[in-house]
N, C-alpha and C positions, 0 to 999 in steps of 0.2 A: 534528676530534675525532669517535670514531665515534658512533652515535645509542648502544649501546652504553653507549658509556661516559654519556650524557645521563642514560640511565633508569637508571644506577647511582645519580647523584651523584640523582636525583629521589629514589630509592626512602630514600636515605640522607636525605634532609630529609626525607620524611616519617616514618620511622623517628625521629630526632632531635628533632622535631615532636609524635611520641607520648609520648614518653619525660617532655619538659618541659611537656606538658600543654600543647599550645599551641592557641589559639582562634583565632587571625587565618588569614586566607586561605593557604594555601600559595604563596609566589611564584617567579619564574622563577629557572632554575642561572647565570646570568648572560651576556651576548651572547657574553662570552670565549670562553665555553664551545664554541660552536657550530659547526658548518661551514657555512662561505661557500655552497660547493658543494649542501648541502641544503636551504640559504635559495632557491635558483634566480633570485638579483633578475633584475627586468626591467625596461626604460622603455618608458613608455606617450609616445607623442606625435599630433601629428595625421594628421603623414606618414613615409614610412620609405622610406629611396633604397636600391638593393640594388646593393652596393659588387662590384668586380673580383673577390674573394674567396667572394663566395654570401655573404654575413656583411650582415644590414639593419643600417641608419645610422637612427638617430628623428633626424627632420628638424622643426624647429616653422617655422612661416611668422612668426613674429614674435617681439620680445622680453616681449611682455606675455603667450605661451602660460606655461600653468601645467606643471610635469613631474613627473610619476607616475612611481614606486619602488614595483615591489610587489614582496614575501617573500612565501615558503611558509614559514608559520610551526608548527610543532610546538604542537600546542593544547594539551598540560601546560604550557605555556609562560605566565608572564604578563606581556603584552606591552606592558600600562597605563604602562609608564613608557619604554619607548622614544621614541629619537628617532633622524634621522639626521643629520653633520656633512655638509657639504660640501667638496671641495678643488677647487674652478674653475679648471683651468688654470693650479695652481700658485699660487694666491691660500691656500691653508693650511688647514686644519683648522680650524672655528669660525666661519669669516667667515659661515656662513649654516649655519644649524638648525630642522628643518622637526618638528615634532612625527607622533604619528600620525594618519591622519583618518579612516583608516574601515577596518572588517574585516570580512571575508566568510567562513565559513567558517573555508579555513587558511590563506587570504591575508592580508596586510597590507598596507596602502599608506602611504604619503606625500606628499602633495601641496608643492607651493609653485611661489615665480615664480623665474625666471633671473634671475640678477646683469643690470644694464642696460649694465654695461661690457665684455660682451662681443661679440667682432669677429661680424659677419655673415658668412656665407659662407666659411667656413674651419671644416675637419673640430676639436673641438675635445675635451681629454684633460678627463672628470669623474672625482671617485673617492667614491664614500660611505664613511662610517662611523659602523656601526650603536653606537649606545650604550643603557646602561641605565641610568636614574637611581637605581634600587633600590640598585643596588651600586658604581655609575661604571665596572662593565666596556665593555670595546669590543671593537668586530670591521671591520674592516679587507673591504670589499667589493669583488668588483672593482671595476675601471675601466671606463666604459665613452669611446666617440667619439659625440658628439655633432655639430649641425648647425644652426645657426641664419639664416633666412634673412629675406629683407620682403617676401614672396609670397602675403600676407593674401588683398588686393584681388585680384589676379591669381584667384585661386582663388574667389574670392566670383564674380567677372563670370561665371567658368564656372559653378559652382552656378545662378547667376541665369539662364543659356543654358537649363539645362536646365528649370527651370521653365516657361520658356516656353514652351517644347516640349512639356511636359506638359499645359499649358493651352490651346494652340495649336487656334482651332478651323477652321485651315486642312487641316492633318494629318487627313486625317478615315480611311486605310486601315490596320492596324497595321503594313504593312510599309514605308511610310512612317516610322511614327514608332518603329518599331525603329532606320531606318537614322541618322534623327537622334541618337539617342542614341547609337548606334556613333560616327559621326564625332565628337561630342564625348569620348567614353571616348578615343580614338585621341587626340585635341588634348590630354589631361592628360595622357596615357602621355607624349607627348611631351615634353609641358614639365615630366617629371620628378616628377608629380603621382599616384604606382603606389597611394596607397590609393583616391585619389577616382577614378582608372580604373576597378579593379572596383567600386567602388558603382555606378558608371554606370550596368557590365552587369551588373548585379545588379537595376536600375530594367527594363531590356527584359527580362531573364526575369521578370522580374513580370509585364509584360504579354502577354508570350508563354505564361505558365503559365496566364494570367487565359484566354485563347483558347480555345473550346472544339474547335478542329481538331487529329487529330491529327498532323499535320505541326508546329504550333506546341508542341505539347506535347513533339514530339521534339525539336526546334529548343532547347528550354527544360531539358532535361537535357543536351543535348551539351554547351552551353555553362555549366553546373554544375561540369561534370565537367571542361572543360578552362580553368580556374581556374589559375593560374600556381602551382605548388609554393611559392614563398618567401610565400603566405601562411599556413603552416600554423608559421614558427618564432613566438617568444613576443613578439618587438617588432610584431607583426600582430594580436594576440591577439585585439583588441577586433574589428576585420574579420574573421577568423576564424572567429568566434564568428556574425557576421552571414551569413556562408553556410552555416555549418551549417544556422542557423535556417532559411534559404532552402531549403537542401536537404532541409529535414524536412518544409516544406510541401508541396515539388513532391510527395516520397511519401507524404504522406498526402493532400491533395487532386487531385493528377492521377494515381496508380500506384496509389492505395488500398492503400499497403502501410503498415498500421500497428506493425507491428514493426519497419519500415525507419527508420521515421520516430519510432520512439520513440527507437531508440540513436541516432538524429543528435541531437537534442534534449538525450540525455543529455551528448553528446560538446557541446553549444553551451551548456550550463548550466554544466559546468565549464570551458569556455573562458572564458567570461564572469564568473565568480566567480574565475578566476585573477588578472583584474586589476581585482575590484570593480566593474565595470557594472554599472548597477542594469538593464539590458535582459533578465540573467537570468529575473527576476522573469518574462515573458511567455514566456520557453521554459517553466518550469516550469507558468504557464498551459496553453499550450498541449497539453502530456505532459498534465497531471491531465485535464486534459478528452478526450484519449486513451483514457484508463484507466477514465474515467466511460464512454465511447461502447461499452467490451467488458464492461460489469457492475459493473466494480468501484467504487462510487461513493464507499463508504470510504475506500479509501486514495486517490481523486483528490482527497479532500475533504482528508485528513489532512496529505499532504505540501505543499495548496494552503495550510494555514494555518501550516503551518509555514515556508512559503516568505515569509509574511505576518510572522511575527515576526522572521524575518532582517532584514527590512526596517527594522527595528528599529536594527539591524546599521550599516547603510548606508541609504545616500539611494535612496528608491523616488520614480518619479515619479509623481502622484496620479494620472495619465493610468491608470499601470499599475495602482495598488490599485486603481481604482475596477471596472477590467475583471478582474481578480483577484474583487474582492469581489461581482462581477456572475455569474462560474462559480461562486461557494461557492453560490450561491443555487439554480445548476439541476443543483449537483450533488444538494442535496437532494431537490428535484422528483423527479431521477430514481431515487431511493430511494425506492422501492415501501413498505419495513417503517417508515421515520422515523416516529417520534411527535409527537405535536401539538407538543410540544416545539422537535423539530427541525426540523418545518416551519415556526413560525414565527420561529426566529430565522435559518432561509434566509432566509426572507421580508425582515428587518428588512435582511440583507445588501444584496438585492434593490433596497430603497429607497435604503439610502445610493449603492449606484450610481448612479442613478433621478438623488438630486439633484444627484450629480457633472458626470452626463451632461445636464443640463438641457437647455444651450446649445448642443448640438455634436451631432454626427452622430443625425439624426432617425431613423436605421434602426437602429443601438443601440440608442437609447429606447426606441422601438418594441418590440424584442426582449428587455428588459427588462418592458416592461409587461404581455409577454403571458405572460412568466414569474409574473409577479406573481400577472395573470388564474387561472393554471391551481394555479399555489398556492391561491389563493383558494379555489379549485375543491374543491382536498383539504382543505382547512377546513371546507370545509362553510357557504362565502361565497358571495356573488352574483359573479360573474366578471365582468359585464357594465361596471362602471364605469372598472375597468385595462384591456378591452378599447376601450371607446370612446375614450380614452387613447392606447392603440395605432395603431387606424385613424386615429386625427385624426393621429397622429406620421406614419405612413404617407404619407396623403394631401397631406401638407405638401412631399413626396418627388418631386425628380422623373425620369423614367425608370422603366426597365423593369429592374434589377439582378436579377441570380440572386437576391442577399442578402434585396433585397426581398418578391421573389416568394415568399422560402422562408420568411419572417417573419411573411407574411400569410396562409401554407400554416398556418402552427403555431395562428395567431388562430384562422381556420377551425375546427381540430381541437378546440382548447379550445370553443370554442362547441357544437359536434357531441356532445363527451362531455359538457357542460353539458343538450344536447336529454336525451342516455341518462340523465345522472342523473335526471331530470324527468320521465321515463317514456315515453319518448315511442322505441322503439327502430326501430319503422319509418323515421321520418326520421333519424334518428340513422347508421343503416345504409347511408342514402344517401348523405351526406354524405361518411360516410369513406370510401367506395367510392370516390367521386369522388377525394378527397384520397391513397390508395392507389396510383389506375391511373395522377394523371398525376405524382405526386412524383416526383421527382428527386435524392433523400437516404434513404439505407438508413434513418437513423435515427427519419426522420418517418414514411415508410414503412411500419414497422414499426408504429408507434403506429397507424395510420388501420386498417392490417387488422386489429389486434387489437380496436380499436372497433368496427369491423365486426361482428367476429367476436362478440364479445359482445353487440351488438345483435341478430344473429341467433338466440343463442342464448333472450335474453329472448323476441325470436319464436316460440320453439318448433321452429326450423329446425336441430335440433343438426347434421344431416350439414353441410349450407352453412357454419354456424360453424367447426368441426373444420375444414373446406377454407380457409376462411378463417385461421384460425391457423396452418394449414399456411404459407400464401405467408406471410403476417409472418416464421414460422421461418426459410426461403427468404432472406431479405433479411435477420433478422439473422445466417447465414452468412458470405454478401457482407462485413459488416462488417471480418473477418480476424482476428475475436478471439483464436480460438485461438492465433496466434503469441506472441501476447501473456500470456496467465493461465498457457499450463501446468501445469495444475493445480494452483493455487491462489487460482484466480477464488474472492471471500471472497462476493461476491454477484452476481447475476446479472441485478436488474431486471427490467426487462420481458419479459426475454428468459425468465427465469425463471417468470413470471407465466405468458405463454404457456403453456410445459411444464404446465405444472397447470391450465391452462384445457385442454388438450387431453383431459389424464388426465380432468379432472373430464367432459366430454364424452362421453371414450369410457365411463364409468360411467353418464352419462346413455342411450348408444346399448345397455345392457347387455353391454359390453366391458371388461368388469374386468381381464380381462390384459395387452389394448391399455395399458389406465391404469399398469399395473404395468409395463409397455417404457416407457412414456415415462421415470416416473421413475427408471426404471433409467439410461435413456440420460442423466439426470443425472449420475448418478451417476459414468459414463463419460468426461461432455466433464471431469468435476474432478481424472481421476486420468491425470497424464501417464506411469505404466506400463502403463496398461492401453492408451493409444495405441501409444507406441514400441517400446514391448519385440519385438513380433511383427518389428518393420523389421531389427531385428540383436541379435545378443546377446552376448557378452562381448570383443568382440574385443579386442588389446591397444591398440588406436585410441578407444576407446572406457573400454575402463580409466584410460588414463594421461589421460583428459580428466577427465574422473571426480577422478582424484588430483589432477591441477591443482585442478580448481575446489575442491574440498575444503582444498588448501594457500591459497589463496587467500581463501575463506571464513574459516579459521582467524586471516589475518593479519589482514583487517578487524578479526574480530570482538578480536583480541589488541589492536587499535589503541582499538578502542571503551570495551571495557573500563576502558583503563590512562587512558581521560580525568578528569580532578577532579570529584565530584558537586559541589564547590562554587565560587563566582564570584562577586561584585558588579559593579555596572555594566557597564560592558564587554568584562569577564572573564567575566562568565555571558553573555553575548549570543553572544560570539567563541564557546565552550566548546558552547553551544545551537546554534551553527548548523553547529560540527564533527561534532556528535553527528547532527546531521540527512542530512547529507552521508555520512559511514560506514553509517549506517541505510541510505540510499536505494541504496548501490554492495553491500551486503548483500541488499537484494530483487533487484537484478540475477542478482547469483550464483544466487540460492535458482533463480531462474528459469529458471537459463539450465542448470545441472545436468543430466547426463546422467542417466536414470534407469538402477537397481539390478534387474537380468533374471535369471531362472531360468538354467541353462547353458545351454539351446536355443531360449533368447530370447523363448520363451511366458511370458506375464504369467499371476499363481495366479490362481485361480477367485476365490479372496476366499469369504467365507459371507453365505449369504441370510438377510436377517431375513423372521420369517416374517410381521410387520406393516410396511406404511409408511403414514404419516399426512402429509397434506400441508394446505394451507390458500388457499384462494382468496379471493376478494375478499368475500364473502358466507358462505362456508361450511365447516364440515371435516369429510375424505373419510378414512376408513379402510377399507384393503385389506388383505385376508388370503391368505396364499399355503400352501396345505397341500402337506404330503408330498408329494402327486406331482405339484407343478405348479401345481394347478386354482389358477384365483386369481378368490375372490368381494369383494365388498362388503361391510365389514363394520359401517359403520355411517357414515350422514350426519346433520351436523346444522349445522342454520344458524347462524352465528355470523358478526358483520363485523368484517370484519380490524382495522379502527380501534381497536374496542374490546377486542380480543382482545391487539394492542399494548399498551394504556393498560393492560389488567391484570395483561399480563407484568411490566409496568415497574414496575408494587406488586409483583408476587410477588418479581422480585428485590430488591429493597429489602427486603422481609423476610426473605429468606433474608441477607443481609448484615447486619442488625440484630440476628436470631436475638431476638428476644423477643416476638413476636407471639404471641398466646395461641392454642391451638386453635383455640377453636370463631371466632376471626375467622378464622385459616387459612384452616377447612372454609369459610367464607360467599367468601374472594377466589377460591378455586380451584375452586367450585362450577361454574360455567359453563361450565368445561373440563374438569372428568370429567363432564360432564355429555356431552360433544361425542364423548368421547375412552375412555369406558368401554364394550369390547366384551362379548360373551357370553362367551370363554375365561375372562375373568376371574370370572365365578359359576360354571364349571364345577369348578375346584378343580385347573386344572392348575399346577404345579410352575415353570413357564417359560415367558417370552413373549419374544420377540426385538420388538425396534422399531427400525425407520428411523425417524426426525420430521427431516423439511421445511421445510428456512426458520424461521420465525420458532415453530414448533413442539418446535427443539431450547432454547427456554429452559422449555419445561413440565416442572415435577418431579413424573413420571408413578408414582414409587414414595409420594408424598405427597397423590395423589388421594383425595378422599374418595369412598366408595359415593353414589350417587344414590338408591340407593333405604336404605343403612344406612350414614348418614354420620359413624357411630363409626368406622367398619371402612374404615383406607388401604388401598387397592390394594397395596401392602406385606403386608398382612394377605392378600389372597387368592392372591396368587402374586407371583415376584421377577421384576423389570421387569430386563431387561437390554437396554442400547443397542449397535446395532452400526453405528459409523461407518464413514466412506464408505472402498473399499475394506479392509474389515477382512481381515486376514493375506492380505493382496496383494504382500507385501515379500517378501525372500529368506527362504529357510526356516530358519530358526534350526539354525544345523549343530551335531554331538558333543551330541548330547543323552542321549545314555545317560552321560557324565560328571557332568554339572551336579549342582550345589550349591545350596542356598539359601544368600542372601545378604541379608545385613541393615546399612541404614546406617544411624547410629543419634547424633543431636545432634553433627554436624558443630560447630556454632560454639559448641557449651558451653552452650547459653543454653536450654534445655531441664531445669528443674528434675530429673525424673525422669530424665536420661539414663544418669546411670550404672546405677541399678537396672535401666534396659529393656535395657540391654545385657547383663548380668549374666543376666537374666530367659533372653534369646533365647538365650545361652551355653547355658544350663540343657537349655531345653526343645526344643531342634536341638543336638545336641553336633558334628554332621557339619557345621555350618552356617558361613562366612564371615561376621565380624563386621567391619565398618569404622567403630568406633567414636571419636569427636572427633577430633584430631589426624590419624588413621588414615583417617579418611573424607577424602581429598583428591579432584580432580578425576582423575588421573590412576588412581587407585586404582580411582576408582568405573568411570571407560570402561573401563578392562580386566577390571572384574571379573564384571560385569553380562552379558560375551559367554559366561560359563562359569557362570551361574547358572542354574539351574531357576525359584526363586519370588526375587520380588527384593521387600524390604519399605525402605522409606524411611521416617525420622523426621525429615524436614528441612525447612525453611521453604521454601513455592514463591511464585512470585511471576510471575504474571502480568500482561504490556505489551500492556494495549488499543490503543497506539497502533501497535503494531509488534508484535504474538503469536508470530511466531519467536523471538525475544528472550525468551520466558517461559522462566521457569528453576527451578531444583533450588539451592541454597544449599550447597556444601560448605566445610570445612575454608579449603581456600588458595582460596576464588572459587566462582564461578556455572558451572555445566553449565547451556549454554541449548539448547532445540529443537532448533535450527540442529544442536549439535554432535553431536546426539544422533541426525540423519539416517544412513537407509543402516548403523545399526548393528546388530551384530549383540545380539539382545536377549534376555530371557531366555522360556521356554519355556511353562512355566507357568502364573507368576501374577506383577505387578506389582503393587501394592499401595502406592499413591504418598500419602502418608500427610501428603500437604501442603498447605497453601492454594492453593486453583485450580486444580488441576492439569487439572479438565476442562474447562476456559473456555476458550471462542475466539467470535469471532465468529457471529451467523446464518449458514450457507450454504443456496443452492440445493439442495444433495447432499443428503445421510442426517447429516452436521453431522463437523466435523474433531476436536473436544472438545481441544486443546491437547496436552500431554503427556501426556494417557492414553491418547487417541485416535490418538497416534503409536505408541506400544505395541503398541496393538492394530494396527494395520496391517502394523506390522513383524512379525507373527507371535510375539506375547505372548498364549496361550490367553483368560486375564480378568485384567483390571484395573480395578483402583478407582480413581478421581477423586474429588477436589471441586468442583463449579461456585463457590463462592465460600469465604471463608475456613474452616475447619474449626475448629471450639469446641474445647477441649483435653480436657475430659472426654467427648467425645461419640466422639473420635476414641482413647483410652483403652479406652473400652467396647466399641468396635468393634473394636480392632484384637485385644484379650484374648480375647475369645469366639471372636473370628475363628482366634488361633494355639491355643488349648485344642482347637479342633475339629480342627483341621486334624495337630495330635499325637495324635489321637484317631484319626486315620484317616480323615476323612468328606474327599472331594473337595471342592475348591475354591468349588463352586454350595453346595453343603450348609451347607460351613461358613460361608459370607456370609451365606447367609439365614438360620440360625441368630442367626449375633453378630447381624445387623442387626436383627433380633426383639429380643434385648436391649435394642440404643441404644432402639425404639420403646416399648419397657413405661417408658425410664428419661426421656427428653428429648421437650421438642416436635416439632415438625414440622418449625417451620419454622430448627429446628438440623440436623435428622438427613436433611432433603430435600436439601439439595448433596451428600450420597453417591451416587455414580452407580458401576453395574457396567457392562463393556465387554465384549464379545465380539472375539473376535481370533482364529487360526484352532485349530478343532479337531483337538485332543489324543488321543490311542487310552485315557486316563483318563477324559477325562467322560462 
């Protein structure tokens, strides 16, 4: 039956479902329904003989092995009452019914034991059949040939061989104890034993990749690479899966190729979720801490916890949660912006590892405690007790291991920036010097020169410091991040930190333009057009990748969509870990996207904000860049990022609450117009552009109060316009002498006023495009929006903290998410997104992404409005009315905003009318 016909007979129960009012869970169209073919089943066993035919045989060594049935299961599906029949060789239908035991994902398995009455050693015919107790349909699977033999022991003596060998401390050169392991890989091949042969050699390029020569190191890929083909069909799945992992490590710890070694990873995570191994769990480890080592410590963090509720799902081994729950902890650490909050519940992560790990590998513990230490650190705790902790774990150790040595490197450092905190930067500077020249890890590396470097600078030694920052830069290079973020590194870490130490330096050396290149060059590594585009431009090789990846984006996201928001037990877990899986093959695409180039393959200029404001560890730095260039200092003032944190995180909180009275507003945001109020703004000029930096894109800079007349918002003296990172960098918005306004207007009905605003906008634009309820569809709106001039939305947005491509637009028939809304052609003028959140996205390094406005603007949308958090209905009434009066009036787009927005501020608080934000996007020949 075709998929097709499935999501008919789905869409028809839940149509049928509406209609009766129904409140139970929606459940599956029944097994009948299905295709065999789409299920993909496969058997899991321990061995697999590879038959005359190319075709594997699952082989068990005994009759007490357990045999695994895993399905690709369609996640509309509810799978809670499956079982499967067995026919053993003609023994019938029923004689053995295995329930289901566990789900990953879109897999399903089933375990159980073999009948005891069957023959050894003789190829034999099984057949399933899938049933569903919901409805008592069935479906009829193949057949497969099976193998049972009494080669338990046999195979154990060899496991045991090899042990020895490992242990052996006769063997003392590697190429010795390479050739021992060959000879036994060779003795299983022979005795018919094709999974346990390559674990073998899979054991010597361990120790060949472990080798720091590079002869071994080659030695250790050829033999990767020449792997036998029949381990990549679906009865090897679970080995499979084990070389990828294998292969992901060689390239990221001997080839340093982190983008190589991310898609092996991805490719070993759904191998391994194909047939339920919980061994996934430590690829997806392994990736997030990946994705932490290039900046992004967010989404290492996000999809590591989510990898943690799968487990939910299926059996995780505590081994694996515990080193799971040991990276949540330093992916915090490595989050430079975290709040006391989320430092210390990295922290508690931290411990429960701590007391996992008690009894077992003392160089974990160790690296655990020093994680602990340096947390401690940014608490603003004594480090010294996790440290001593560490060294006793340490000392307990014996030998000289790399692991070791780079464990006790990190103690060091934490100690070093414990001397800096204390004041003490002379020694402090020595230390890391020390720990810089002789590291051996980009990533520690990195840290010791940047301690340095700030130790220097406490000195009074700026040029040494700047040099200093420079080699930290140098080495996180090395790292190979870029292959990786493609512009859309969400944060940047230390690497980040850097960049703003430097700027902040070169404003100490009286280099204020120097300062102004750096954060440019931010601004740069975040926009993967302004890299590529110069390398080619529109070729038809390049197009048709472009439309792949686009068709391909569209079916994830078609798949994601169409899953149930709702589940119990099982049903939401399976449903929870499908959604997680489509999300993660959705960041791949976003990623891997060819970018959208001018015809001669030059990337736009983009427009300059004429401020950037950035934030360091201590202090914030604003820079001014005038008309021809010159770029001064426009005002420093000390503030510590901790507490600059702690008071973003009230300010949004009251902008979400929206009921905070004034004069509390003016006393929470006091300290940062205090940091952040320039002289343009008492001149009385009309307009100010701004970049804000990191953790400075959550300041609502139009809701500043004066410092010196704290009646009087920054609102009041001039309109704050933000301009995100590359703003009208996209293609040029083509046929713009046609365009139309266009207005969508209560898509889902559920907008008391809608029919009057639609009525309204009729009126006062008679030339204007109206997609009002029914009429506002998805399809309606992407096409309509490429031939608009000002584009106005009345519709519910909805912004996904956990995943912010996914923030969306609410129409008629479904959601228009980000993603779809890439590389579009957009409207010219004015955006006007008249929705919850539209300007929300995460902190970044850049000038800030702001979500769906911020996409607007980049794609060459002249201004658009956003909301950072929900928008009040009467506030967004007030605004949008003064806004379309003015703009029927004649007054340009700037005029008419700061106008209405005058209004919302005589009528509503602050901290209602402060999530309006204006966007700059590229200039129009009107403003």
């Amino acid at each position: 039956m075709s998929s097709r016909f499935i999501q008919k007979r789905l869409a028809l129960g839940v149509l049928a479902c509406f209609f009766l009012s129904c409140v139970a869970e929606e459940k599956g169209v029944g097994v009948g329904l299905l295709d065999p073919a789409e299920l993909a089943p496969r058997i899991v066993a321990p061995e697999v003989s590879l038959e005359p035919d190319g075709r594997l045989m699952p082989v068990f060594l005994t009759r007490a092995d357990e045999l695994q049935l895993c399905l690709t299961a369609d996640s509309r599906l509810d799978t809670g009452q499956w079982h499967l029949d067995w026919d053993f060789e003609g023994d019938g239908f029923g004689s053995s019914r295995w329930p289901l035991t566990r789900s990953l994902g879109s897999t399903v398995c089933f375990d159980g034991k073999l009948p005891e009455h069957l023959p050894l050693d003789e190829n034999l015919e099984i057949c399933p059949r899938l049933a569903d107790t919901f409805d008592d349909s069935q479906l009829d699977l193949p057949c497969s040939r099976i193998r049972i033999s009494d080669r338990l022991q046999e195979q154990k003596a060899l496991r045991g061989r090899l042990s020895k060998v490992l242990s052996s401390t006769e063997i003392v050169d590697l190429d010795g104890r390479i050739e021992a392991i060959d000879r036994l890989a060779d003795e299983a091949q022979e005795a018919g034993f094709s999974i346990l042969d390559v674990r073998f050699r899979l054991v010597g390029v361990y120790f060949l990749r472990r080798d720091d020569s590079a002869e071994s190191q080659a030695r250790a890929g050829r033999r990767l690479e020449s792997l036998p083909e029949w381990i990549e069909l679906p009865e090897a799945a679970s080995l499979f899966a084990d070389v990828l992992n294998e292969r992901a490590l060689f390239h990221l710890y001997n080839l340093q190729d982190l983008a190589g070694a991310t898609t092996l990873l991805r490719r070993a995570e759904e191998t391994f979720r194909s047939v339920a191994q919980n061994r996934w769990l430590a690829a997806v480890t392994l990736r997030a801490t990946i994705l932490t080592r290039v900046g992004l410590h967010r989404e290492g963090h996000g999809i590591l916890l989510s990898a943690l509720d799968d487990c939910r799902a299926t059996f995780c081994t505590p081994a694996a949660i515990s080193y799971a729950q040991g990276q949540l902890g330093w992916f915090v650490l490595q989050d430079l912006d975290a709040n006391r909050e989320e430092l210390l519940s990295g922290r508690e992560e931290l411990r429960r590892a701590v007391d996992h790990l008690s009894h077992q590998d003392g160089v974990e513990v160790a690296n655990h405690w020093v994680n602990l230490a340096h947390l401690d650190l940014r608490l603003g705790k004594d480090p010294h007790p996790a440290l001593e902790q560490a060294f006793r774990e340490l000392g307990s150790e014996t030998g000289s291991g790399d692991r070791r040595r780079l464990i006790a490197d990190w103690a060091e450092l934490v100690e070093a920036l414990d001397v800096l905190q204390n004041g003490d930067p002379g020694r402090a500077k020595e230390r890391c010097l020390d720990l810089g020249e002789r590291g051996n890890r980009p990533v520690l590396i990195t840290r010791a020169f940047s301690c340095a470097g700030e130790a220097a600078r406490l000195s009074g030694d700026f040029e040494e410091a700047l040099e200093l920052i420079r080699q930290s830069l140098v080495y996180h290079e090395l790292s190979g991040s870029e292959a990786l973020t493609n512009g859309f590194a969400a944060d940047f870490g230390q690497r980040a930190d850097d960049y703003y130490s430097a700027a902040r330096l070169e404003v100490e050396l009286g280099r204020p333009a120097a300062a102004w290149r750096w954060l440019e060059s931010l601004d740069d590594r975040s926009l993967a057009e302004r890299r590529h585009c110069a390398a080619g431009a529109e070729t038809s090789e390049v197009l048709e990748r472009r439309k792949e990846n686009r068709r391909s984006r569209e079916a994830v996201l078609q798949r994601l969509e169409s899953l149930p928001r709702v589940g119990e037990g099982t049903r939401k877990l399976h449903l929870q870990s499908r959604r997680r899986a489509l999300e993660d093959e959705l960041r791949r695409l976003i990623r891997t996207q060819e970018p959208s180039c001018s015809a001669d393959g030059s990337p736009e200029p983009g427009f300059q904000a004429r401020y950037r404001a950035f934030a360091t560890v201590d202090e914030i730095v604003v820079l001014e860049r005038a008309r021809d260039g010159s770029v001064t200092t426009a005002r420093r003032s000390p503030l510590d990022r901790g507490a600059l944190i702690e008071r973003l995180k009230e300010i949004l909180a009251a902008q979400e609450s929206r009921i905070l009275p004034d004069a509390e507003w003016r006393r929470l945001t006091r300290p940062i117009s205090e940091a952040l109020w320039v002289e343009a703004f008492d001149r009385g000029e009309s307009v100010v552009d701004f970049a804000l930096h990191g953790v400075l894109q959550h300041v609502p800079l139009s809701a500043l109060p004066s410092p010196t007349e704290p009646e009087r918002w920054l609102a009041d003296a001039t309109t704050v316009v933000l301009v995100p990172v590359g703003a009208g960098t996209g293609p040029r918005p083509s046929a713009e002498g046609s365009r139309t306004p266009l207005f969508v207007v209560d898509p889902q009905r559920n907008l008391p006023s809608g029919e009057a605003l639609a009525a309204r906008y009729a009126e006062r634009f008679p030339s204007a495009r109206i997609l009002h309820a029914d009429r506002a569809t998805r399809d309606a709106f992407l096409r309509e929006i490429a031939l608009a001039s000002r584009l106005h939305v009345d519709a519910h947005g909805e912004y996904e903290p956990g995943f912010p491509e996914l923030s969306k637009l609410w129409l008629a028939d479904g959601p228009v998410t980000l993603i779809e809304l890439l590389d579009r052609d957009v409207p010219t003028e004015l955006a006007n997104l008249s929705g919850c959140q539209t300007g929300r996205w995460p902190t970044t390094a850049d000038s800030g992404r702001y979500g769906l406005a911020g996409l607007f603007a980049r794609q060459g949308t002249a201004w658009v409005i956003g909301s950072r958090t929900d928008l009040d209905d009467k506030t967004a009434a007030l605004l949008n009315g003064g806004l379309y009066d003015r703009l029927r009036g004649g007054d340009a787009v700037l005029e008419a905003y700061t106008g209405a927005l005058e209004q919302v501020r005589e009528a509503r608080p602050a901290a209602e009318w402060s999530s309006i934000l204006l966007f700059r996007g590229r200039p129009i020949a009107s403003d």
